[in-house]
C-alpha positions as CSV (number, residue, x, y, z in Angstrom):
1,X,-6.2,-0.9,8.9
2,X,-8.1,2.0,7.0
3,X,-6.9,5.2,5.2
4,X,-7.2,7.1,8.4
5,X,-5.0,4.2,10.6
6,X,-2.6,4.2,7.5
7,X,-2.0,8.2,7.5
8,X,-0.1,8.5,11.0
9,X,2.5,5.8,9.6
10,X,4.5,8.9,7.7
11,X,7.5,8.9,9.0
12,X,7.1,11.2,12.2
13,X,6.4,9.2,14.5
14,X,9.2,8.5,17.4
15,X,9.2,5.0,15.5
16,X,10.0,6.3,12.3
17,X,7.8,3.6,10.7
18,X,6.4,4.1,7.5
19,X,4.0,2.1,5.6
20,X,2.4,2.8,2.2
21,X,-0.4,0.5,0.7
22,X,-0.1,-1.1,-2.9
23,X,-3.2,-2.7,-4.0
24,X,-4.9,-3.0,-0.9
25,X,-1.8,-4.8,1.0
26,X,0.2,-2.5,3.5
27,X,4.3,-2.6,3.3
28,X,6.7,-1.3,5.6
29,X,8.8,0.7,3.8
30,X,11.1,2.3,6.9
31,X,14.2,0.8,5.4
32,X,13.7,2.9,2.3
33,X,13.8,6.5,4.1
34,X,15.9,7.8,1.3
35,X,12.6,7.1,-0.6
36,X,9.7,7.3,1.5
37,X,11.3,9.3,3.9
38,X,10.7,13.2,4.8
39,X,13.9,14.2,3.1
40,X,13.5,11.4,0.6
41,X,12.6,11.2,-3.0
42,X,8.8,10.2,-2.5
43,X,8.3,11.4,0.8
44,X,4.4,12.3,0.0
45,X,3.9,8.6,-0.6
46,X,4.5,7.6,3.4
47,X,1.2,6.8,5.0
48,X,-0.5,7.0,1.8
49,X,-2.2,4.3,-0.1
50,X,0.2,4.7,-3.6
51,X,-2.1,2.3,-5.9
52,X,-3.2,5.1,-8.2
53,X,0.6,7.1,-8.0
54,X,2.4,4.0,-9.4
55,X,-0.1,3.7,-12.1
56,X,0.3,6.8,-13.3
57,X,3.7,7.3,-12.6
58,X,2.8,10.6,-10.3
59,X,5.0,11.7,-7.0
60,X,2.1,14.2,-5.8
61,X,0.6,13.5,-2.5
62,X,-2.9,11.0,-2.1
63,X,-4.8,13.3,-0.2
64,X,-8.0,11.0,-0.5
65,X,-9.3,10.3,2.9
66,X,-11.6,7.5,1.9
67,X,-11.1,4.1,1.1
68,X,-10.6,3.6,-2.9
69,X,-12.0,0.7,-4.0
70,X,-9.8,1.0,-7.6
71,X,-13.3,-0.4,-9.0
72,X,-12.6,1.6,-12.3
73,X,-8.7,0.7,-13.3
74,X,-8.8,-0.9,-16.7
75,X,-7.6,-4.4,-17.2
76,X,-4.3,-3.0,-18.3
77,X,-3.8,-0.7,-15.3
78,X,-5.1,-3.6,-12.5
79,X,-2.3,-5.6,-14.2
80,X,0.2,-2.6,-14.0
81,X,-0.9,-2.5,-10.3
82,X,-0.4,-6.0,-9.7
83,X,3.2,-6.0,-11.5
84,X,4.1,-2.7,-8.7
85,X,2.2,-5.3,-6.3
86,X,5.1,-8.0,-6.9
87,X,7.9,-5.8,-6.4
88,X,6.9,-4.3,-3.2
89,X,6.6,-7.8,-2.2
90,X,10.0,-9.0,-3.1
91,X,11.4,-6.0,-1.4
92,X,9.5,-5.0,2.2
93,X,7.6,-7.0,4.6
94,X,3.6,-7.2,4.0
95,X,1.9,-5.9,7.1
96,X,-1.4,-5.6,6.7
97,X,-4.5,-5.1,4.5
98,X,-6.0,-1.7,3.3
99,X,-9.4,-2.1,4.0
100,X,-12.9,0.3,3.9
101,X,-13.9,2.7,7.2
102,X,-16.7,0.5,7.8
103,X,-14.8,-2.7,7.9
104,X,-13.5,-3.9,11.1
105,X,-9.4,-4.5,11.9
106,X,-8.2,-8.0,11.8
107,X,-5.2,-9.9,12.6
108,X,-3.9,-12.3,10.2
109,X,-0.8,-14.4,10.4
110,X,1.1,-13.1,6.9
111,X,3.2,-16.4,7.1
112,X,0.0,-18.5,6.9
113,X,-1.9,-16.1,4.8
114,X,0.6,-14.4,2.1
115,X,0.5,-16.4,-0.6
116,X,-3.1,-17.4,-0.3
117,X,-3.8,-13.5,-0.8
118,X,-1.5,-13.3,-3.4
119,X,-3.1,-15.6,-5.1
120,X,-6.6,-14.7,-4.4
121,X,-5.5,-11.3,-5.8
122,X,-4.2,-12.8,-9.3
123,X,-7.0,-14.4,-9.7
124,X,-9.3,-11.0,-9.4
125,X,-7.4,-8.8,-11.7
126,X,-6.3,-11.5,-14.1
């Protein structure tokens, strides 16, 4: 999905569902309302693509409404990212990919494709 697909997955929906993106993969954080949530203690992170917020340690609001392509982290802050990257993995179900406006949806079996990603994304920023 893309950064405008991503934004209505904030937590108001009748679902409820939220969904942030870490490093271009997109978790499903709705069992962590009293984080992500509206009364929460990130709530400005739902629907939002949180790469850049982790790495600088920063609860305010990603109002960027294109597609970053985190092209300029350092080596030190791409491995930051992909530590954050792990943990979100260990704790909510991957749903999806964050990708650019231009680039078209897919479906991808996650239980096929999950760790091939993973490890296609170690390899990049390693």
């Amino acid at each position: 999905m893309n950064v405008k697909e991503l934004r209505e997955y904030d937590g108001v929906r009748p679902d409820g569902r939220i969904l942030v993106a870490v490093n271009f993969n997109i978790y499903d954080v709705s069992c962590a309302k009293h984080f992500y949530g509206k009364d929460g203690t990130y709530p400005h992170y739902a629907g939002c693509d949180i790469s850049r917020n982790l790495i600088n340690f920063s609860a305010e609001k990603n109002e960027r409404e294109d597609f970053d392509d985190l092209s300029d982290l350092t080596t030190k802050q791409k491995s930051t990212l992909l530590e954050w990257d792990h943990q979100y993995s260990d704790r909510y179900p991957l749903v999806g990919r964050l990708l650019p406006e231009q680039e078209p949806s897919i479906d991808f079996d996650i239980e096929k494709s999950e760790s091939e990603d993973i490890a296609a994304l170690e390899e990049q920023f390693m």
